[in-house]
C-alpha positions in Angstrom: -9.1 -11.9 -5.2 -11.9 -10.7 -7.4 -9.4 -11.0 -10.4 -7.0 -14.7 -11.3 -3.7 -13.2 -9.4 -0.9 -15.8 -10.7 0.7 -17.4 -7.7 3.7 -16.4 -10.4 3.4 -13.0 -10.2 3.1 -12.6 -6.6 6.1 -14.8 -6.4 8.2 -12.1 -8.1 6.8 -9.1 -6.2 9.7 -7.1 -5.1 8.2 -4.3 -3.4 4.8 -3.2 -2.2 4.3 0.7 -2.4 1.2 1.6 -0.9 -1.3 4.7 -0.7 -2.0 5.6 2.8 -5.7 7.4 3.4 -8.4 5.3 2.3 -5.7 2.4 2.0 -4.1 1.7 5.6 -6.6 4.3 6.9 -10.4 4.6 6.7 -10.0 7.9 4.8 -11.8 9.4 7.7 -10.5 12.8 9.2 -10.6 12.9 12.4 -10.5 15.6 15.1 -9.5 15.9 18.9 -10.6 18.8 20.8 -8.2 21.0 19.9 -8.2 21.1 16.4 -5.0 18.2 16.0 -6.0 15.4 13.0 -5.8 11.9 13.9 -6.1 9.0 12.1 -6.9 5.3 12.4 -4.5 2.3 11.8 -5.3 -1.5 11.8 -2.7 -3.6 13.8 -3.6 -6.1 11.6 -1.8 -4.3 8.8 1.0 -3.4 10.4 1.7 -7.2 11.5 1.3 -7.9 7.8 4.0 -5.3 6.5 6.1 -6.1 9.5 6.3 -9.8 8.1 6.4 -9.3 4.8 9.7 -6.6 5.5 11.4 -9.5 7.5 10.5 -11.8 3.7 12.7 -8.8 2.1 10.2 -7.6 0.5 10.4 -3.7 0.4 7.9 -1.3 1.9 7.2 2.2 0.8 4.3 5.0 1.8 3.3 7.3 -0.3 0.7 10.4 0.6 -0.6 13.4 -0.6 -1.2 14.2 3.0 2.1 15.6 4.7 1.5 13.9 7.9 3.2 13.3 11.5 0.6 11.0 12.3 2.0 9.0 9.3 5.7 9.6 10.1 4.8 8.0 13.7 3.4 5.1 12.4 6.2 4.5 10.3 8.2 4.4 12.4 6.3 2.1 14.8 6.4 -0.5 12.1 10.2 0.3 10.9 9.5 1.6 7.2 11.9 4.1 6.1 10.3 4.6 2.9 7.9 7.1 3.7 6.8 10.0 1.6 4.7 12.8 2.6 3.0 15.5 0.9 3.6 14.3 -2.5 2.1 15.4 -5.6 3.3 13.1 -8.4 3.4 9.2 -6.9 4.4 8.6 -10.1 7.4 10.3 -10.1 8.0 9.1 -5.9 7.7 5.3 -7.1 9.9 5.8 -9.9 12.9 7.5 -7.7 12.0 4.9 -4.9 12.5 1.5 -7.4 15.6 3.3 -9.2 17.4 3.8 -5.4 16.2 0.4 -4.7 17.0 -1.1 -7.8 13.7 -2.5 -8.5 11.6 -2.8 -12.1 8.1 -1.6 -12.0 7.0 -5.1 -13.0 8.5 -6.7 -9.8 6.0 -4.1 -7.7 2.8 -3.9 -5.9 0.5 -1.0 -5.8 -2.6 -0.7 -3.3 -4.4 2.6 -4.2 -8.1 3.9 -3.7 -8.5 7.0 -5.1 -8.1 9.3 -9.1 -4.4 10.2 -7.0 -3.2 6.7 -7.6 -4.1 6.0 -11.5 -0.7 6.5 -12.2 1.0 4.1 -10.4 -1.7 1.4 -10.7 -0.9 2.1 -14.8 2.2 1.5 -14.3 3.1 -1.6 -12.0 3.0 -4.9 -12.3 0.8 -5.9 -9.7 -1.8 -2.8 -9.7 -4.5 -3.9 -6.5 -7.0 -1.5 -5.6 -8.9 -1.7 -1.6 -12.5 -2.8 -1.8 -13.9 0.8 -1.2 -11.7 2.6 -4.0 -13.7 4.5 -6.8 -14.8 2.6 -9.9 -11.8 4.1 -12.0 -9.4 2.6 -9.5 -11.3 -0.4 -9.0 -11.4 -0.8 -12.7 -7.5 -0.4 -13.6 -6.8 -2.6 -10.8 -5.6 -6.6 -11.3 -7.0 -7.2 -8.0 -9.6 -5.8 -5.9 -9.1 -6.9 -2.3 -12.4 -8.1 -0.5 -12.0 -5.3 2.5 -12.1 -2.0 3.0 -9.2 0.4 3.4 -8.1 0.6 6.8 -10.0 -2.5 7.9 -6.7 -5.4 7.2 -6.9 -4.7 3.6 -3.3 -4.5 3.5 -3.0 -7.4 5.3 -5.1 -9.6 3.0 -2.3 -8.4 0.2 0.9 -8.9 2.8 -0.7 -12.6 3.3 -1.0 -13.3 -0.2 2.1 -12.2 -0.7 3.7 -14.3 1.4 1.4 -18.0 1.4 3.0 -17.2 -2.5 6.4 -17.6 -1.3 5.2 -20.9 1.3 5.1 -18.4 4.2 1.9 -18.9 6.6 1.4 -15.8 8.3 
């Protein structure tokens, strides 16, 4: 962690809302021969939010990009809380934690781009990927040490659970 993360505050980490390209992807943009966009996923992540679902901690996606690729994936790793194609995270977080009954203090936030500002602002746990731009970087409590789309999710996920005496 390049910034003191309180074993404390990861302790009361309800949910962990993350951004999806440049955060569990690459941010690359990728394209097969005929014109359809594919994207890259780490299994690592996906192991990671898989265990820290089964620690009841709650899992939500939220892109600008309105993407099956995403929806797929999703799917794959049982997260129901996905949102595509969305404007104001802001806004998509706050109606997420009201249906879920959680404060914004009990959440995580993994961004890496001027998109996510908002949320980071306003969450307790505001973590930005190693690779986000210096705005993100610098509102951020954490800055994990890899990249978006190369486990940096996962290196949250396992935090977040060795907190709560869980060895992934």
């Amino acid at each position: 962690m390049s910034r003191s993360v309180p074993p404390r505050l990861l302790q009361r980490i309800k949910a962990l809302v993350l951004d999806v390209d440049g955060v569990l992807t690459d941010g690359g943009m990728y394209y097969g021969p005929a014109g359809e966009g594919l994207k890259r996923f780490n299994v690592k992540d996906g192991l990671g939010l898989r265990l820290i679902g089964e620690a009841g901690i709650a899992v939500a996606l939220i892109s600008g990009e309105n993407s099956e690729i995403l929806r797929r994936r999703a799917e794959k790793l049982k997260i129901q809380d996905v949102y595509v194609g969305i404007e104001d995270k802001l806004r998509t977080l706050k109606d997420f934690l009201a249906a879920k009954k959680i404060a914004l203090e009990d959440v995580a936030y993994v961004g890496d781009d001027l998109p996510d500002l908002p949320p980071l602002q306003a969450v307790g746990l505001p973590i930005a990927v190693a690779d986000a731009v210096p705005q993100v970087r610098k509102a951020a409590r954490w800055v994990t040490t890899r990249r978006g789309g190369d486990a940096a999710v996962r290196e949250v996920c396992d935090a977040l659970l060795q907190a709560r005496g869980i060895r992934p």
